[in-house]
VEXDREN-2710 file (C-alpha; in Angstrom, 1 decimal):
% VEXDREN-2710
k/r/px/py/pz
1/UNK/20.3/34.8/10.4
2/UNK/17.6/35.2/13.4
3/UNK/14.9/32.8/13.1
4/UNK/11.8/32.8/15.1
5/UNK/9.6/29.4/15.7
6/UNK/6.1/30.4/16.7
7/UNK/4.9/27.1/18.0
8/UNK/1.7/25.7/20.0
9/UNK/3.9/23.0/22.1
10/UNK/7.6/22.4/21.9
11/UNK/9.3/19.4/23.8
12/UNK/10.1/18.9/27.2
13/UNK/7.6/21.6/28.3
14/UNK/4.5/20.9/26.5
15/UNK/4.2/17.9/24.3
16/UNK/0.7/16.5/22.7
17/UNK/2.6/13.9/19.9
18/UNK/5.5/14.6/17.2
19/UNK/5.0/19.1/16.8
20/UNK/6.4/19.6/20.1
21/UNK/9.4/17.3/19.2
22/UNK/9.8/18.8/15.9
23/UNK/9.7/22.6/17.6
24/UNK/12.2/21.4/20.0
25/UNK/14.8/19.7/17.9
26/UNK/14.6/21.4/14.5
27/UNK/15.4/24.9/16.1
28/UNK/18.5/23.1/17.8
29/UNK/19.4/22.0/14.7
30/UNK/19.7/24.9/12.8
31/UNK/21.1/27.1/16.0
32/UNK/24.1/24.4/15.5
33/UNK/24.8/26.0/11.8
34/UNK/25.7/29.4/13.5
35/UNK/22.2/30.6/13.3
36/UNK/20.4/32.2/16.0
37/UNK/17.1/30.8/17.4
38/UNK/14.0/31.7/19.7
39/UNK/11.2/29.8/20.1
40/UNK/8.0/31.4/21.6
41/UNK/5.3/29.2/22.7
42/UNK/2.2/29.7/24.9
43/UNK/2.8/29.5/28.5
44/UNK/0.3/26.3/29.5
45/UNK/-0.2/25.2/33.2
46/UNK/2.0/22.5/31.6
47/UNK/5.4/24.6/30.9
48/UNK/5.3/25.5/34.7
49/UNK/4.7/21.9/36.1
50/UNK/7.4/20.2/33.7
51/UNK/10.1/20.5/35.9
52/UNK/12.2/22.8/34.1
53/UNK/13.3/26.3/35.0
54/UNK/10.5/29.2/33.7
55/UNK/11.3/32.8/34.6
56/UNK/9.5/36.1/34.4
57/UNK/11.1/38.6/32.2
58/UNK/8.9/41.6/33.9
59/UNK/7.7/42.3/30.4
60/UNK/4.0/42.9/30.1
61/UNK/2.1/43.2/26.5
62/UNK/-1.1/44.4/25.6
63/UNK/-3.2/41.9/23.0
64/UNK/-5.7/43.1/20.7
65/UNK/-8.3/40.6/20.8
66/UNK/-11.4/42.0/18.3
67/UNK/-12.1/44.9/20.2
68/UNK/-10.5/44.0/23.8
69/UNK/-6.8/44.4/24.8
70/UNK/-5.7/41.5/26.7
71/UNK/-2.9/41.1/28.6
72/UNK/-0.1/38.9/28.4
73/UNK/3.3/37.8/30.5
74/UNK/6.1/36.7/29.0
75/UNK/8.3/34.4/30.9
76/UNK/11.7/33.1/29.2
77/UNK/13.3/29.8/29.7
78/UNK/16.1/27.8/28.4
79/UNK/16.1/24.3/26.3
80/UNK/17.7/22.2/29.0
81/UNK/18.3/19.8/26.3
82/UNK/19.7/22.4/23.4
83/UNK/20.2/25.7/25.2
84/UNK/17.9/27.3/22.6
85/UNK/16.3/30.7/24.2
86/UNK/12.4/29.9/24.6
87/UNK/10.2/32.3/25.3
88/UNK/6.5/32.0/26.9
89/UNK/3.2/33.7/26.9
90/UNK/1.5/33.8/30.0
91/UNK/-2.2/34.3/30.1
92/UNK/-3.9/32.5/32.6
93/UNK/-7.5/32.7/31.4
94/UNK/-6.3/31.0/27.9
95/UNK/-3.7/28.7/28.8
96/UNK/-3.9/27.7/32.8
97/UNK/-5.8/24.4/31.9
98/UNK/-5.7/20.5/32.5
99/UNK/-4.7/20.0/28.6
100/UNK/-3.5/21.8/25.5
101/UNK/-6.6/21.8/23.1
102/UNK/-9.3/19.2/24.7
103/UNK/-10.8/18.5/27.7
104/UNK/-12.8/14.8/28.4
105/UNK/-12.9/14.5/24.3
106/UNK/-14.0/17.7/23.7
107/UNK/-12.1/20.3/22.0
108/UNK/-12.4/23.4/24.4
109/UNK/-15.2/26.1/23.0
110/UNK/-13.0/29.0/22.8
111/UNK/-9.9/27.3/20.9
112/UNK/-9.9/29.7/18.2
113/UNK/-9.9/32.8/19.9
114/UNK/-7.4/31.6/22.3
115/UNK/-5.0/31.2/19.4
116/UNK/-6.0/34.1/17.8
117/UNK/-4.5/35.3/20.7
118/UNK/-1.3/33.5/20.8
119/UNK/-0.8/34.6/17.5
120/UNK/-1.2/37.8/17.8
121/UNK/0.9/38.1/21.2
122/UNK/3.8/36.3/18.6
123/UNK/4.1/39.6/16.9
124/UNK/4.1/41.9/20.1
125/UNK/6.4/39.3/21.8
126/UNK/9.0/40.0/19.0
127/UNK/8.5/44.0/19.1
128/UNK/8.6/43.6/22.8
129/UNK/12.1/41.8/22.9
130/UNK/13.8/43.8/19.8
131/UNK/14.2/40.2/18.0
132/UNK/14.1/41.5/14.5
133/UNK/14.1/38.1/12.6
134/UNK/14.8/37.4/9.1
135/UNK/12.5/34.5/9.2
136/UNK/9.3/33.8/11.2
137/UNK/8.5/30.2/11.3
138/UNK/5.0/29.0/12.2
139/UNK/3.3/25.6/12.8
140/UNK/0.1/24.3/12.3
141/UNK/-2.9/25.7/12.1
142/UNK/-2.2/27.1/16.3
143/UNK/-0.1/29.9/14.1
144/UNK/-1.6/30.0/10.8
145/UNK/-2.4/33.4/11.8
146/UNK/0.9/34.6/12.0
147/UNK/2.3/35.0/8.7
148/UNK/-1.1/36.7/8.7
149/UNK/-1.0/39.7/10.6
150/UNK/3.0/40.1/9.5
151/UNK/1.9/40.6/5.9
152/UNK/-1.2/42.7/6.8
153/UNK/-0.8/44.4/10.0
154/UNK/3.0/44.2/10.9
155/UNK/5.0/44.6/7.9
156/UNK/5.7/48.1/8.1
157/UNK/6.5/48.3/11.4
158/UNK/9.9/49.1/13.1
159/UNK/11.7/45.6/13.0
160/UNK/9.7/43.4/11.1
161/UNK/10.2/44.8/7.4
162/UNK/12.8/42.4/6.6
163/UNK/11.0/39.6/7.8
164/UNK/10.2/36.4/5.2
165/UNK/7.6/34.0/6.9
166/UNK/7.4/30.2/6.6
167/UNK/4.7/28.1/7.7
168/UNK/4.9/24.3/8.1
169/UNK/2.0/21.9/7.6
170/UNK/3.0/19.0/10.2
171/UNK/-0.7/17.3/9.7
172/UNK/-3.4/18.3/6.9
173/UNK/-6.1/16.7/9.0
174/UNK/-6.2/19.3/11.8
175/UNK/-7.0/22.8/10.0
176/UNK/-8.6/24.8/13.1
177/UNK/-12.1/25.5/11.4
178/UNK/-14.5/27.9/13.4
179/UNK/-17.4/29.6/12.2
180/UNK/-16.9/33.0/10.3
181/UNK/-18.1/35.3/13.4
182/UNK/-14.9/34.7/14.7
183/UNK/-13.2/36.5/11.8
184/UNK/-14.1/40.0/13.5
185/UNK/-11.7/38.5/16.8
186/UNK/-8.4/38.5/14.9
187/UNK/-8.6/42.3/13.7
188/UNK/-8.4/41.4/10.1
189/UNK/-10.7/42.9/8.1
190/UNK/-13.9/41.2/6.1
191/UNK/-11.8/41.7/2.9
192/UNK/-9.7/39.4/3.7
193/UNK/-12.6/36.5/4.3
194/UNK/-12.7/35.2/0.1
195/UNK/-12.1/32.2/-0.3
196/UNK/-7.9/32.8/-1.7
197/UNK/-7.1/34.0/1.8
198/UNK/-9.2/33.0/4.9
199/UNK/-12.3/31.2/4.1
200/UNK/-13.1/28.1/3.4
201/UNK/-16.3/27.0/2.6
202/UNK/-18.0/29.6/4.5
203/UNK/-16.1/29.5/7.7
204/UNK/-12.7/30.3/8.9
205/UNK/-9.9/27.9/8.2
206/UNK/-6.4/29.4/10.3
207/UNK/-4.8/26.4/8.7
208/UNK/-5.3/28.0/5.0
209/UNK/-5.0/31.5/6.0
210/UNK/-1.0/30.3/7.0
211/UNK/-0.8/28.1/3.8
212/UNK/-2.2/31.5/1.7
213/UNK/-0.3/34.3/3.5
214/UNK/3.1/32.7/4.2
215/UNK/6.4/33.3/2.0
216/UNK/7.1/30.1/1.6
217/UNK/5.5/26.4/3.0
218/UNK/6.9/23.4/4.0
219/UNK/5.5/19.7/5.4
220/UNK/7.4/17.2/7.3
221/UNK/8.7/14.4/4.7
222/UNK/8.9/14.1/0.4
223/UNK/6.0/12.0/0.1
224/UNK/3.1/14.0/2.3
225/UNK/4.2/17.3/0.1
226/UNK/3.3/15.5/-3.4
227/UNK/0.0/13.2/-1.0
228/UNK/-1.3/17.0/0.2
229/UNK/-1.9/17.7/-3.5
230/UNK/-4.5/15.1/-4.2
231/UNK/-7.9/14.4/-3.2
232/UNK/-7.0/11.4/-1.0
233/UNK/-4.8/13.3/1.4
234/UNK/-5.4/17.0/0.8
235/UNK/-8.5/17.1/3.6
236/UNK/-10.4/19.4/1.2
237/UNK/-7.7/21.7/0.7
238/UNK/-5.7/19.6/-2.5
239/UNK/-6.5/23.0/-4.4
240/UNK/-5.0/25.4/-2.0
241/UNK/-1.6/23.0/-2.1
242/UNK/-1.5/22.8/-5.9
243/UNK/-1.4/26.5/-6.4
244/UNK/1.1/26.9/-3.5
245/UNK/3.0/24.0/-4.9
246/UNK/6.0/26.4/-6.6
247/UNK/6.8/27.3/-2.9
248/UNK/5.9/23.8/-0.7
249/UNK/8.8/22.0/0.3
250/UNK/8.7/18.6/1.5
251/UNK/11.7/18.3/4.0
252/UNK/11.9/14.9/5.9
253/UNK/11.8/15.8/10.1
254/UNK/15.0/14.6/11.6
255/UNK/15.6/13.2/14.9
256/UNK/17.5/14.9/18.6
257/UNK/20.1/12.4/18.9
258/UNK/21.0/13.8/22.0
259/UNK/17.9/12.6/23.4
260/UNK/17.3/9.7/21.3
261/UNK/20.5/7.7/21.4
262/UNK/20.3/4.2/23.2
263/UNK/24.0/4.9/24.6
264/UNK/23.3/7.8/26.4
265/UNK/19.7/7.4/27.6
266/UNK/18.7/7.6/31.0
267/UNK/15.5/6.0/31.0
268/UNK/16.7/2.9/29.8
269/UNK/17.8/0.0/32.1
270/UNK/21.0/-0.8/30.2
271/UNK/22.2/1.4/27.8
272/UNK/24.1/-0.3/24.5
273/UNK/25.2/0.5/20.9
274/UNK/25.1/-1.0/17.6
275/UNK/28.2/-3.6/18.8
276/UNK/26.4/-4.3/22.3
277/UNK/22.7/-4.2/21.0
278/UNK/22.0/-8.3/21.3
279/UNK/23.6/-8.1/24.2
280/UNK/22.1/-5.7/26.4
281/UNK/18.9/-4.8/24.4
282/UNK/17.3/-7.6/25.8
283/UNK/17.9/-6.1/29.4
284/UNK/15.5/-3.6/28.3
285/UNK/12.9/-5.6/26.9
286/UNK/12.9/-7.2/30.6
287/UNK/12.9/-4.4/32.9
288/UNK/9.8/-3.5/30.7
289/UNK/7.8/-6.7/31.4
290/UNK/8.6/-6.4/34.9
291/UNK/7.3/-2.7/35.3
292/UNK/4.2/-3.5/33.3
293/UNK/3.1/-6.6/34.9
294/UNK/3.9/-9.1/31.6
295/UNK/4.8/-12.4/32.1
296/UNK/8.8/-12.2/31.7
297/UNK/10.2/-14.3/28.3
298/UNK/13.0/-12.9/26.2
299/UNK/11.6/-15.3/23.7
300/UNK/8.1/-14.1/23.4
301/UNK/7.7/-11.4/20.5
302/UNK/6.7/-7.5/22.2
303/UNK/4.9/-5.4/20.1
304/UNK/5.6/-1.7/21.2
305/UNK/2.7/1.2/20.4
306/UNK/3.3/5.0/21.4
307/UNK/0.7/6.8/20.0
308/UNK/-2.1/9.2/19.8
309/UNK/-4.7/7.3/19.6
310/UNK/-7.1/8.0/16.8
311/UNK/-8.4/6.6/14.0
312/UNK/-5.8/8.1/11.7
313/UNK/-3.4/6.2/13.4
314/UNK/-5.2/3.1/13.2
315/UNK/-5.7/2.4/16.9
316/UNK/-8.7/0.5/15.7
317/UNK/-7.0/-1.9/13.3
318/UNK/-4.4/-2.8/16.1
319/UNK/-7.7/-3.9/18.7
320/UNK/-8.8/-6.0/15.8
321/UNK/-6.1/-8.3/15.5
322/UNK/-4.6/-8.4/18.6
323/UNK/-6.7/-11.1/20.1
324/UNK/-5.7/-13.5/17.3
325/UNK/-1.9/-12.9/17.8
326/UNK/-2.4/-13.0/21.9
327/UNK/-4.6/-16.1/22.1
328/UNK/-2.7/-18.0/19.6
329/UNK/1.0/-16.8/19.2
330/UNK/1.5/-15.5/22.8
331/UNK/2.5/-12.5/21.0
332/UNK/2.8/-9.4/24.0
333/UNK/1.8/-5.8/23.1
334/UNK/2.8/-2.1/25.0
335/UNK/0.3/0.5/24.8
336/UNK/1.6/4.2/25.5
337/UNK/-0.5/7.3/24.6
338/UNK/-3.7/9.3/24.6
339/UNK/-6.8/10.4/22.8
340/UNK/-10.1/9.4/21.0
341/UNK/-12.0/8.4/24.8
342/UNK/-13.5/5.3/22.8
343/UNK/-10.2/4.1/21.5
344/UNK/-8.3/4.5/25.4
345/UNK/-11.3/2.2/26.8
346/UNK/-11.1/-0.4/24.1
347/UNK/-7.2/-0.7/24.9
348/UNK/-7.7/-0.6/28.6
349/UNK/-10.3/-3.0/28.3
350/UNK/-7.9/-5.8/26.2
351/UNK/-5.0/-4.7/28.6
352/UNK/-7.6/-5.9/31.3
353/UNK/-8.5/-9.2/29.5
354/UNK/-4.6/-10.3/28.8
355/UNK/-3.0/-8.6/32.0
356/UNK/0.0/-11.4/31.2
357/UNK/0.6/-9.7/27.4
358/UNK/-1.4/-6.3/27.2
359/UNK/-0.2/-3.5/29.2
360/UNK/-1.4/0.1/28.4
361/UNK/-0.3/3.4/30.3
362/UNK/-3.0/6.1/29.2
363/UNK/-0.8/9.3/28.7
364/UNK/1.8/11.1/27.6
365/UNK/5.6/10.5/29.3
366/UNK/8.9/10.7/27.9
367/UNK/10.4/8.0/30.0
368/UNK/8.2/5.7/29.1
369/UNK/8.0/6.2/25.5
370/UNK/12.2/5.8/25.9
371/UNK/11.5/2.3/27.6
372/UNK/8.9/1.1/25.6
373/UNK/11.3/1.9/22.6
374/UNK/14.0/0.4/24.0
375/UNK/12.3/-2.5/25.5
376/UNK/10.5/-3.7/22.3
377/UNK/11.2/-6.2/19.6
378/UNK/8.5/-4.5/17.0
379/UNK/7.2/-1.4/16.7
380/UNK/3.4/-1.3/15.5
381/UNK/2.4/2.1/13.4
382/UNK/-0.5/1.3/10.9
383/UNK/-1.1/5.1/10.6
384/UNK/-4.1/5.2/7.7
385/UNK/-1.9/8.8/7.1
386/UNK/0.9/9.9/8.1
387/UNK/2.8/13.4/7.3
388/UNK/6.0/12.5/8.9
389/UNK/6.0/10.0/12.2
390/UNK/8.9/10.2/14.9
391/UNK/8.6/7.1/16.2
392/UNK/9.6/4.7/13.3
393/UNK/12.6/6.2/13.3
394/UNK/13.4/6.5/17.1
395/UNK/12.7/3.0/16.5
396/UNK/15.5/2.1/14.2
397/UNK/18.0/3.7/16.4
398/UNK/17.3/1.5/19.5
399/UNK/17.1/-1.4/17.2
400/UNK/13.8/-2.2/17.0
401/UNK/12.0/-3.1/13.9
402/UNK/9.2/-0.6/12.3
403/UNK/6.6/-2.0/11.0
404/UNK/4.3/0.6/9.5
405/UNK/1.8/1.5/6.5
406/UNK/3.5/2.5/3.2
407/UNK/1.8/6.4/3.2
408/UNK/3.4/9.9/3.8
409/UNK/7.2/9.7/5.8
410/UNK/6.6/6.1/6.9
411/UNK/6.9/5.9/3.3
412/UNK/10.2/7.7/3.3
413/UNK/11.8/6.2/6.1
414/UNK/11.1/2.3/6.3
415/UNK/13.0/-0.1/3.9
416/UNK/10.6/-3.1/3.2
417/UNK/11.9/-6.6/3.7
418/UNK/11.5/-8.2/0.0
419/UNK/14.2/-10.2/-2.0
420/UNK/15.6/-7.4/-3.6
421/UNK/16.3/-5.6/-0.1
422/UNK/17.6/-8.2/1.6
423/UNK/20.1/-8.5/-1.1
424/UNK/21.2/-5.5/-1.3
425/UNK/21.2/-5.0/2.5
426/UNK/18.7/-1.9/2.5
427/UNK/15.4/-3.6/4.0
428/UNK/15.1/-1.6/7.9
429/UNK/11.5/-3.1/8.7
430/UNK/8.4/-4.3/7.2
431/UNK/5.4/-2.1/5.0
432/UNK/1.8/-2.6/3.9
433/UNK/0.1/-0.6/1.2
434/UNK/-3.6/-1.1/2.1
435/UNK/-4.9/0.0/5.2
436/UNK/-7.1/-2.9/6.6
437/UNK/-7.1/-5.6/8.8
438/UNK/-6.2/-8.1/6.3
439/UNK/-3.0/-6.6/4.8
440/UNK/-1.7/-5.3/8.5
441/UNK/-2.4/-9.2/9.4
442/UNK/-0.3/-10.3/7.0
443/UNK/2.7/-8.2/7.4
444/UNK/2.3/-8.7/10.4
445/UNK/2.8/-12.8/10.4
446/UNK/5.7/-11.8/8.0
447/UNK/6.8/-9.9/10.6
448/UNK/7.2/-12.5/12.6
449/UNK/7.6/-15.7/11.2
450/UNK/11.2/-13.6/10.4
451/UNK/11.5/-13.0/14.1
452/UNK/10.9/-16.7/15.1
453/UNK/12.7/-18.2/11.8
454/UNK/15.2/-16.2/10.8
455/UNK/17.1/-14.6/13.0
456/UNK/20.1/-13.8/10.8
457/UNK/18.1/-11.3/8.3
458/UNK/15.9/-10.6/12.0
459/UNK/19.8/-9.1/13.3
460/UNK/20.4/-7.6/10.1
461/UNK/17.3/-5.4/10.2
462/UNK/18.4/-4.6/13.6
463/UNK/21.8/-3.2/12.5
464/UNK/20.9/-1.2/9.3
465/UNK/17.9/0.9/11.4
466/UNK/20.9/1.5/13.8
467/UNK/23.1/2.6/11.0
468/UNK/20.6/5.1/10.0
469/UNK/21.5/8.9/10.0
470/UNK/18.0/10.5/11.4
471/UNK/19.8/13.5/12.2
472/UNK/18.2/17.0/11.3
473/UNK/22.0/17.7/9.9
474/UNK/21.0/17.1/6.8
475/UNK/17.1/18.1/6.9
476/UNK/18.1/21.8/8.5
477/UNK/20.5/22.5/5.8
478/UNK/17.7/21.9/3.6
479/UNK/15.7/24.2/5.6
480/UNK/18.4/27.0/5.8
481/UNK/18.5/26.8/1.6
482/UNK/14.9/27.4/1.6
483/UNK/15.0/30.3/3.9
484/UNK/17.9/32.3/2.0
485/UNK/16.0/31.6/-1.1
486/UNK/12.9/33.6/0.4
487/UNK/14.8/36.5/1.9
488/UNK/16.6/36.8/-1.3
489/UNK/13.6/37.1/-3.1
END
């Protein structure tokens, strides 16, 4: 079948956290089951800085923007990890900026009609190119409008009649709210502002106009498709999931083990496998301390963090306790990530009061968040939420243990260490089920009082997150079942 993603980032190009890995990797994934795959994503200042080859098709398109046309470019490149076709909108005015959706803290003022734009430029994009999908896949509340405008403004049109939509919550938190006079700019009529299609509680919710409109729905892992449905985790919007809840699929995000594979990787200073890992492993963890100016001991437990940080992922609770474990366990900690300005100068500022164990990079890179993943012994995700997570499970396959909050795919993906799992040989890392300082504290010094004590089970843990299959073989089979169901019906 064709598939189109309609995505606001996708990996190498464009990347704020886990959607741009997700939109890179899944669409790989499925093109390897004989399918055929495009991805169209908005051409940032980004895509043409990354390094990677971006071409001009010569095709121009004309955007309705409320009552404007706007033009658009679109450029075409190829996955230079996958080979996947990818295929860029270029308008300058909307996307030639220092960052994707913020600036200094700030989300940037005209967000939503910039993506009312993108989406919208989706559908021409596809007429444009001839694509005729069977399935139109969009992500986040960036393309919540999508599924929109195919059921109320596209459907009937030359090559889009046969097309079944899909639209995939990756976090409930971000729902792209803007006031209600910025319905008029996406062309859809008031009608469609009640509160079973657009609006939400008197404003415009593009998250919930994709949840509404969309064929079918999916999330990122099991457990975030049954959390979305209650009042803990639904953000407001438990109601909206409930009645959608005969077409939600929860469908656990796999891994690119192309890129993620500790054999292969070229960003690591020794490369090793699950028979070399003790080995060479610890060749990593080195040429980590060196770069980042920690005082070099293989002994000395390091504490890896790549992150967004935010309070969700509970950036906050890690700054709380890591005094205690630096000043009286020697305990070192890797910082790698951006966000919440308040949260980067708290971590800069410990990095600056232990230069010998805190080092923090403030942004986004791929080769570091290879080395840090490599180079660690532990890898620290106290997430207060989490719909999915990558990097727990990049972590198992490099052999470094998770240690994570029991919610959403965390959930789904980490093995606790208890009697009964070390038994049986399941346990892959360590799990908390309250989010505060005191129960991360703890599991923490359980953490590691293994790591000092008892290195047999610590080598175990090792070897059964390496044995893991985080493939998306088995999670975009699961996604191709869903689509045929919707086409077929």
């Amino acid at each position: 079948m064709n598939i189109v993603f309609a995505c606001s980032e996708v990996s190498p190009f464009a990347r704020t956290g886990g959607l741009a890995d997700v939109c890179s990797s899944l669409p790989a994934a499925l093109a390897e089951l004989g399918h055929n795959l495009t991805i169209i994503a908005p051409a940032y200042r980004q895509v043409f800085q990354a390094g990677y080859p971006v071409e001009e098709t010569g095709v121009k398109i004309n955007v309705p923007v409320g009552d404007r046309l706007v033009e658009g470019e679109i450029w075409k490149s190829t996955h230079p990890y996958t080979g996947v076709a990818l295929y860029f909108v270029r308008q300058d005015k909307y996307f030639d900026r220092p960052q994707l959706y913020t600036e200094n803290g700030c989300d940037y003022d005209d967000n939503c009609e910039r993506f009312i734009f993108f989406c919208r430029a989706v559908m021409e994009t596809i007429g444009a190119l001839n694509l005729k999908p069977d399935i139109l896949h969009s992500n986040d509340w960036q393309t919540g409008l999508v599924p929109a405008y195919q059921d109320i403004l596209y459907k009937d049109k030359s090559g889009f009649q046969q097309i079944a939509t899909v639209h995939s919550i990756h976090n409930l938190a971000y729902q792209g709210i803007f006031w209600h006079w910025d319905m008029p700019l996406t062309g859809i009529g008031w009608e469609y502002f009640t509160f079973d299609k657009m609006e939400f509680y008197g404003r415009l919710n593009l998250m919930k106009t994709g949840v509404m409109f969309a064929k079918g729905v999916t999330t990122v892992s099991p457990r975030y498709a049954l959390e979305i449905q209650s009042s803990a985790f639904g953000c407001g919007m438990e109601s909206v999931m409930q009645y959608r809840s005969p077409m939600l699929r929860g469908i656990l995000n796999g891994v690119c083990t192309k890129e993620w594979n500790p054999a292969t990787d070229l960003h690591i200073a020794e490369q090793y496998d699950e028979k070399s890992v003790f080995e060479r492993k610890p060749f990593c963890k080195r040429d980590l301390q060196e770069r980042l100016g920690l005082t070099v001991q293989e002994n000395t437990p390091l504490v890896g963090v790549v992150s967004r940080f935010a309070y969700q992922k509970g950036i906050d609770l890690i700054a709380e306790i890591l005094p205690l474990w630096v000043e009286k366990h020697g305990v070192q900690f890797v910082f790698l990530g951006t966000g919440e300005p308040h949260l980067e100068q708290q971590i800069l500022e410990l990095a600056q009061r232990y230069p010998e164990n805190v080092a923090a990079r403030i942004e986004f890179s791929d080769d570091w968040s290879h080395k840090i993943e490599a180079g660690s012994d532990i890898f620290l995700m106290p997430s207060r939420f989490e719909p999915c997570g990558l990097n727990q499970m990049y972590s198992q396959i490099y052999g470094t243990v998770p240690v994570v909050h029991d919610t959403g795919g965390l959930a789904d993906t980490v093995v606790n260490l208890g009697d009964e799992t070390q038994d049986n040989g399941t346990a892959t890392g360590f799990s908390f089920f309250a989010d505060n300082v005191h129960d991360l504290n703890t599991t923490l010094w359980r953490t590691l009082n293994t790591y000092w004590n008892r290195k047999d089970v610590w080598r175990q843990l090792m070897l059964n997150g390496m044995r893991q299959n985080w493939s998306w073989s088995k999670s975009a089979v699961q996604y191709i079942r869903f689509y045929e169901k919707l086409i077929v019906h």
